[in-house]
N, C-alpha and C positions, 0 to 999 in steps of 0.2 A: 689423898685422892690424885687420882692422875691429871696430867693438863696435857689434854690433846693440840693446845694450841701450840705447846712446844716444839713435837714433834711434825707436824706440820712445818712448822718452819724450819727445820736441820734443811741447810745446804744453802738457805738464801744472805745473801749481804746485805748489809745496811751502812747505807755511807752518810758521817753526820753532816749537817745541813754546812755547818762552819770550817775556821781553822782554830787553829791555837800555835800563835808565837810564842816560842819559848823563852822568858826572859832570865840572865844570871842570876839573878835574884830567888826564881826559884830551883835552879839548879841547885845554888850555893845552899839555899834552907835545909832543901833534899838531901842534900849531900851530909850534912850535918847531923841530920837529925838519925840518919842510920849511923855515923863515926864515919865516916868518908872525908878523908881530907883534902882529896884530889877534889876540885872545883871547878876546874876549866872544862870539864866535859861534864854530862850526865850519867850516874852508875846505869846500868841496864835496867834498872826497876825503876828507876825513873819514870819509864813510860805508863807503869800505871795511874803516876797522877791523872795521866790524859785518856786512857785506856777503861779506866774504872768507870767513870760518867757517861762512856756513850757506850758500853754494852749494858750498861742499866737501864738506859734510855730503850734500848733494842729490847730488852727481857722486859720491860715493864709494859709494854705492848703485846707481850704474851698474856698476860694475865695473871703473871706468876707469884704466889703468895710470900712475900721478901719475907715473914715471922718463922717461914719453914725450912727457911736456906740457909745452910750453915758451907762456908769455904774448903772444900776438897784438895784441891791443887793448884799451884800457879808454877809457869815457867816462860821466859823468854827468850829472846834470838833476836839481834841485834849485828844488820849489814854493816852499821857504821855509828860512830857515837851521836845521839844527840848533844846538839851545843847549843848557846843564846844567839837567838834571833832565827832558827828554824821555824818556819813555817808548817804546821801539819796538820793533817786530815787526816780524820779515825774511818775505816770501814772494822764493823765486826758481821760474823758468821755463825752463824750456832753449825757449829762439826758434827754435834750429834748430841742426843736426848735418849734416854733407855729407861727402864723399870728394872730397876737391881731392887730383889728381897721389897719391895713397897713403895720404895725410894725413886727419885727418878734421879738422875746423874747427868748433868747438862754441860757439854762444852763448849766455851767460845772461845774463840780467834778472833784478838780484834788487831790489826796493820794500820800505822801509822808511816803516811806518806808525806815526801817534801816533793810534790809536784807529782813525779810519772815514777822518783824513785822510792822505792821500799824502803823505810829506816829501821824499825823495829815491828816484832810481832809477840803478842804475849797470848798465852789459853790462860784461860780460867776456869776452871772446874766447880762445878757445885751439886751440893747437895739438897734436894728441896726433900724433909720429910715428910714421913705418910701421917 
């Protein structure tokens, strides 16, 4: 079934209420738990740990049925590394919502700021079936 609430919202932001200091500690876990040995910086997926929570937050005020959604695609872009002790703030976006074959296909962009600067940006694609 379709969710009109989706599309409605494509193009608006939602910036989460908080931050999140990032400490080494979860760097270092991150970084491990994919084989990454480097530890002084965060690999570029990193940001999902921060990324994933607040466009849930945004989708879940959709109305959107999470038993129907299965993960489509993820990619990142990253101005500069996150490190420990960064400061950030998530806004995410829904880019767009469509009806492929029954399906609907939702993308967000969510931007993880340290103040006024852009640090990283991840989409995330999904799939909500019919």
């Amino acid at each position: 079934m379709h969710n009109p609430g989706l599309t409605e919202l494509v193009g608006r932001t939602f910036v989460s209420a908080g931050s999140v200091t990032v400490s080494q500690e979860s760097i270092t876990a991150f970084a491990l738990a994919i084989g990454e040995p480097e530890t002084t910086v965060a690999p570029p997926t990193f940001a999902i740990t921060i990324t994933l929570d607040k466009s849930q937050e945004l989708l879940q005020s959709s109305g959107l049925d999470w038993t129907r959604v299965v993960h489509g695609d993820q990619k990142f872009s990253s101005t500069r590394p996150i490190v420990a002790g960064d400061t950030l703030v998530c806004s995410s976006t829904i880019e767009s919502a469509r009806v492929v074959a029954g399906n609907e296909i939702v993308t967000v962009r969510s931007d993880l700021h340290s103040g006024e600067e852009l640090v990283a940006s991840s989409w995330s694609t999904l799939v909500v079936r019919a």
